[in-house]
N, C-alpha and C positions, 0 to 999 in steps of 0.2 A: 615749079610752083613754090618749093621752099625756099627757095633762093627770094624771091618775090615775096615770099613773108617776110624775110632777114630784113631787105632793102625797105620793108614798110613798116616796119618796127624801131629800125637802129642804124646809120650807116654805120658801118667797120671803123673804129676808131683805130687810128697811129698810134702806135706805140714810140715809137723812134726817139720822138722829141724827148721821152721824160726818162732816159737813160738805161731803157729795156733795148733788150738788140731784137730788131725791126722782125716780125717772125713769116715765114712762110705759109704760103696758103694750104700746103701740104703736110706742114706739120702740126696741124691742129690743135694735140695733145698739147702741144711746147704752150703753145700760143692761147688755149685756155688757162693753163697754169700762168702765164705771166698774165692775162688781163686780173684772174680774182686773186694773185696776190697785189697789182697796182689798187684795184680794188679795197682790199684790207688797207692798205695804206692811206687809201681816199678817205676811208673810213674810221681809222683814227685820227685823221686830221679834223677831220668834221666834228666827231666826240667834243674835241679841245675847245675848239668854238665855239658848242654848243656851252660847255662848263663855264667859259668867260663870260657868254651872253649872260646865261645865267647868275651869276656873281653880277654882274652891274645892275638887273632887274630887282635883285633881292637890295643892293646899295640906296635905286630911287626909292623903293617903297619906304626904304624906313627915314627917309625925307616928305615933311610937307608940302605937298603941290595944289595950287589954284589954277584952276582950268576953265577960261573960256571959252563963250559957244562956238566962236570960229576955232576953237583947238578941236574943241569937241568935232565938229565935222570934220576936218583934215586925219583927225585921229580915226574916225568910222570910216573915212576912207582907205585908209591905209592899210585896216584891219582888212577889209574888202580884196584889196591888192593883194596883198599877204598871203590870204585863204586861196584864192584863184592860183599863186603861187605854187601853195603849200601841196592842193590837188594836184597842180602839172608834173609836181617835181614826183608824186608819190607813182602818177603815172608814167613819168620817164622809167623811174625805177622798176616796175612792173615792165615797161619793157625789155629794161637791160637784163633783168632776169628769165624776160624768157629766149631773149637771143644766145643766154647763156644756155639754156635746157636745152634752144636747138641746137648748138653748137655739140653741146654732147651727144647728142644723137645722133647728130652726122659723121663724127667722130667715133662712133660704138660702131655706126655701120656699112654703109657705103664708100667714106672717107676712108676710115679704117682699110678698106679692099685696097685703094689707091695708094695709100703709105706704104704699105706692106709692098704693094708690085711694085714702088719705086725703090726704097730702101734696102729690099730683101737682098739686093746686087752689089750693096752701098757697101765702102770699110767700115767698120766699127768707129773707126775716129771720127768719119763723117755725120754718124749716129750721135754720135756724143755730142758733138759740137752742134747740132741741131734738136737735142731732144733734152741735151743734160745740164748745159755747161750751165745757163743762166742761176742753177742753185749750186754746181759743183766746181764749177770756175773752167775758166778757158784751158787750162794745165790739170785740173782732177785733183786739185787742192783745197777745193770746196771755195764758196762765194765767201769772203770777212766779211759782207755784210747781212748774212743772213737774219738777223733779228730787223734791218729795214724794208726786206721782203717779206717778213711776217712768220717766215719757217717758227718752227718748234722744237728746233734743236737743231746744232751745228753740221753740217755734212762734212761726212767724211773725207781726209785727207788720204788719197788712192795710192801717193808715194809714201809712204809712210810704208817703211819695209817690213815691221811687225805686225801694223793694223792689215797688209796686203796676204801675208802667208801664214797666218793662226790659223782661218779656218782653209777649211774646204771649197773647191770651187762650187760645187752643188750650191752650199750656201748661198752664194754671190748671185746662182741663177734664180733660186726661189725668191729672195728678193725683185727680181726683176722683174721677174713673170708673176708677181702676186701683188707687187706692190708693198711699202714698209708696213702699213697698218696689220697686216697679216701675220708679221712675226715679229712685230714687240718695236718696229722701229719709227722714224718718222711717219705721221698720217699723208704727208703732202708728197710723199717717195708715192708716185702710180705705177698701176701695174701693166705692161706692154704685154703678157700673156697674147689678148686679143689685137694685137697689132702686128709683134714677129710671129716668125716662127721658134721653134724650140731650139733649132739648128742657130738660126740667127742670135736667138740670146745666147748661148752658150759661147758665139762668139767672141758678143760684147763683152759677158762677162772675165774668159780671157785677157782683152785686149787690158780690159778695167784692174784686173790683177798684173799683167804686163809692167802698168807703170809704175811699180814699190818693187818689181822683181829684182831680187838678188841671191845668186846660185848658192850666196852661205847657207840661207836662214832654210830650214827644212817648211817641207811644204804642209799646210792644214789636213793633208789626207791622210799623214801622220799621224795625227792629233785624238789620240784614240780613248774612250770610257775609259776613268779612272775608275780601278778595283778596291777592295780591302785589303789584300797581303800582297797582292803583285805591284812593284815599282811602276811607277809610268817614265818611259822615255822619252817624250817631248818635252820643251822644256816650257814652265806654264806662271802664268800670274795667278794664284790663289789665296782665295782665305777658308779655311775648312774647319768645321767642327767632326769631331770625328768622338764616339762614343760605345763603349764594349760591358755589358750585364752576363754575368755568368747567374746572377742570384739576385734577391734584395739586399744580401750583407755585399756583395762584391761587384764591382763595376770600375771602370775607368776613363776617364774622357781626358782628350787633348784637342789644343790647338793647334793647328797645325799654317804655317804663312809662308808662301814660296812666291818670288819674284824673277822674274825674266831678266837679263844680263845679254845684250847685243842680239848676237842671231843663234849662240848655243850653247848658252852659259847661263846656268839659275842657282840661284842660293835659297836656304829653304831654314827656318827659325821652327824648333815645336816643344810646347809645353804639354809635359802629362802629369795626371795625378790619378796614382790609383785608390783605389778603397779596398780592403782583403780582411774583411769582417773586421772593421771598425781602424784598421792600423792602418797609417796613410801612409806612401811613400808617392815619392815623384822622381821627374826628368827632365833636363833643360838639355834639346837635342839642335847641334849645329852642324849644317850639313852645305854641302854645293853640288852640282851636277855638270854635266859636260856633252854633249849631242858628238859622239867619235865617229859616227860616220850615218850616212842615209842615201838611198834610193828612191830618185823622182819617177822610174821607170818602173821597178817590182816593187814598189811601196813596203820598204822596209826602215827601220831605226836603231843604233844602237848606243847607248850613252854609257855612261861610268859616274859614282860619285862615291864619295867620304864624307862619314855622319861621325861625330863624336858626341857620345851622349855623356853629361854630368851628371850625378845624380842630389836629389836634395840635402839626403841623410850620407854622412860623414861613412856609413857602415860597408853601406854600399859602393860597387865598381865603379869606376868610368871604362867607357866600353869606347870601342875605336872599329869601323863599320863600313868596309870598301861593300860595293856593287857593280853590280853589270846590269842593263835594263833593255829590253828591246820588246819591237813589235814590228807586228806585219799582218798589212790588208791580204786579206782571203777574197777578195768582190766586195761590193758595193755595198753587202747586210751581215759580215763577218769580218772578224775581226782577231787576231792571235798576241798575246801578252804573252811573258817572261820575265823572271829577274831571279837572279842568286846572289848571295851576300854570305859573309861570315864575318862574327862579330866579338872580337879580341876583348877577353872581360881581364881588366889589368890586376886586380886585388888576385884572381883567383887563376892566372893565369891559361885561360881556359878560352876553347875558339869555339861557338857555338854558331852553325852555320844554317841557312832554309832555300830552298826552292820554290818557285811559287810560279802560276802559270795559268792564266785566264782566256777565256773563248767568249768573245761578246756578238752578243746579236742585235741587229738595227731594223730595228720592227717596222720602220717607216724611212720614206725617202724625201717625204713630203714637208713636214716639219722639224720642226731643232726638237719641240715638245712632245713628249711619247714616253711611252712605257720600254726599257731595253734592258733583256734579259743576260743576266752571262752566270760561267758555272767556272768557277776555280778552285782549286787545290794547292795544297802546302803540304810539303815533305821536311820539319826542323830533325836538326841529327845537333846530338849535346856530348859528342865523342863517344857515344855509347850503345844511344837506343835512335831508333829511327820513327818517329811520331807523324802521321799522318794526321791531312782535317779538309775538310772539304764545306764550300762554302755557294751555295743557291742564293742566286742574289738580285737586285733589280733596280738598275738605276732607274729614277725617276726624271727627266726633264721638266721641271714646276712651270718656268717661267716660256714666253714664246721666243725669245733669243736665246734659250737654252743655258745661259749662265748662270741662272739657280737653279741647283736641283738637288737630288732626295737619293741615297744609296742606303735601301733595306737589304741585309742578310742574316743568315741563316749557319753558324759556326757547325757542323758537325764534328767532333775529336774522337781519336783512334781510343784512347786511353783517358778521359776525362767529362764532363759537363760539358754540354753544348750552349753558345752563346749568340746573343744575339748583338748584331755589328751594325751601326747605321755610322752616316755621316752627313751633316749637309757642305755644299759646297758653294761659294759665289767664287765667278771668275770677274774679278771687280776693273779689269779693265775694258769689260763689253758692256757694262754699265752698271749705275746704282742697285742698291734691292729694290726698290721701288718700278726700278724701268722697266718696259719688256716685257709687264704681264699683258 
């Protein structure tokens, strides 16, 4: 019977001719998205039309015109025709809108059943090429012409060896199974949740990361919550504000800018200025890092870098700052940090070295967005005395791609004032501040 509404309403319009690839009756989902994006395009052409008619109407009026009685009837007539028109067309449209509501229903549900028992069996490329390619391109390079589609921002290039292995696979599935609008990304990205299964996505998602794979670049499951004192060993695109209150007279903030370099090479720029009841000093700190080895298998990391710090005032050292950095997944919702360093103060001849080592926890599996707790500790030794400080903390995820976010903590010190430590951080290559929320 529904079928027999379809056919009385609308016949199934071709696609083929207007440079859409021709869509299967199986695959529904493809096959709505490309009718309401031909659609959108219908509909700014029609807009243009409308603006020019309009522009020539507003050109006669402000022309004198004399009208006789036979214009006048030809002219009532026409208006006549016009209207009769105007009603069939608003009724065409009422129809195609509701072939479209059917279309998604049957596609939500019975449809749905039949994709799934056909597909479930399918490779992944097959998938792709019948459910993706039309926005993501026949190769996973995304369509160049997606602003003539009507998208709302560019799709992602899949070989792209850094856009493929920054994050985690999980990532890649939430997407697919939610659909973009759910975490910050394209609205026209659907969610197959109710078409595969969970097995089947995590296929796709595979197959999807497959095509950027190369065995240099370390993998996103690496890619682990940055701390306050503990180094992070992936190597990352950031831009961070980073900010320390011991008091109202004393506090110090830096900037801190780190850029990525092929598959395991970053270099990293940071301005400080401190305040120490009323006397300023600062730091201009130039640093690089290096990814020395990793495991795709026990999810481990371990880098090396050199920081030379300048200082502003003439009085002051330049300091010279080798490291070691690492980390390693515990499961799915833990997390283990590390780093040591010791740091060559040249005026004063002097090695002033720390340890530092963070445990983070992953509150949720579901979104990038969440509250996630971790608890690190710092042991500095100044050839002397051995200083402990331990620090409760809590990264925030602000945005729904997770690349803006909020780290509160909590300084406690062995031998001093407890401070409070925040940072914000944008990872400005998953996109603008603006995007994502």
């Amino acid at each position: 019977m529904l079928s027999e509404t379809i056919k009385f309403f609308l016949p199934m319009p071709s696609l083929s001719t207007s440079g859409f690839r021709s869509p299967k009756l199986t695959a529904l989902p493809s096959y709505i998205t490309t009718c309401l994006l031909k659609k959108r395009l219908l509909l700014q052409e029609n807009n243009k039309q409308k603006e020019k008619t309009k522009k020539r109407k507003t050109q006669n009026l402000s022309k004198p015109t004399f009208i006789t009685q036979k214009e006048k009837l030809i002219t009532t007539k026409k208006i006549t025709i016009t209207s009769k028109k105007i009603k069939n067309k608003k009724i065409s449209k009422m129809k195609e809108a509701i072939i479209i509501c059917l279309l998604t229903i049957i596609s939500q549900t019975s449809e749905n059943q039949s994709i799934k028992e056909k597909f479930e069996n399918a490779p992944p490329d097959e998938i792709f090429r019948t459910f993706c390619s039309t926005c993501h391109g026949e190769d996973g390079t995304g369509n160049p012409n997606w602003k003539e589609l009507g998208l709302d921002t560019a799709p992602p290039n899949f070989k792209d060896k850094k856009f493929s292995s920054k994050e985690p696979l999980i990532d890649w599935i939430r997407v697919i199974r939610d659909g973009g609008k759910k975490h910050g990304f394209s609205n026209f990205m659907p969610a197959f949740g109710g078409t595969f299964s969970e097995e089947k996505i995590k296929e796709i998602a595979q197959y999807l990361k497959s095509l950027g794979y190369d065995e240099k670049y370390p993998p996103g499951e690496l890619n682990f919550l940055r701390t306050h004192n503990t180094k992070k060993a992936f190597p990352e695109d950031e831009l961070i504000y980073i900010g320390e209150i011991k008091n109202s007279k004393s506090f110090s903030q830096t900037i801190y800018f780190a850029q990525r370099i092929g598959a395991k090479t970053q270099y990293e720029i940071k301005g400080k200025l401190n305040n120490e009841n009323s006397n300023l000093s600062g730091e201009i700190e130039l640093g690089g890092k290096y990814t020395i080895l990793f495991d795709r298998k026990n999810l481990y990391i371990i880098s090396g870098g050199l920081e030379a710090g300048i200082p502003i005032k003439s009085e002051e050292s330049i300091s010279i700052t080798p490291y070691l950095a690492g980390g390693k997944s515990l499961g799915e919702r833990l997390s283990f940090q590390t780093s040591a360093q010791a740091s060559y103060l040249l005026k004063e001849s002097k090695i002033v070295s720390s340890i530092s080592s963070a445990l983070n926890f992953i509150t949720t599996l579901n979104s990038k967005r969440g509250i996630f707790p971790s608890l690190e500790g710092t042991a500095n030794f100044d050839g002397k005395n051995v200083l402990l400080s331990f620090i409760p903390q809590a990264y925030i995820s602000l945005s729904k791609r997770g690349h803006i976010a909020l780290n509160l903590g909590y300084q406690i010190n062995q031998k001093s004032f407890p401070k409070i430590k925040f940072f914000l951080l944008w990872e400005f290559t998953e996109g603008g501040i603006l995007d994502g929320w």
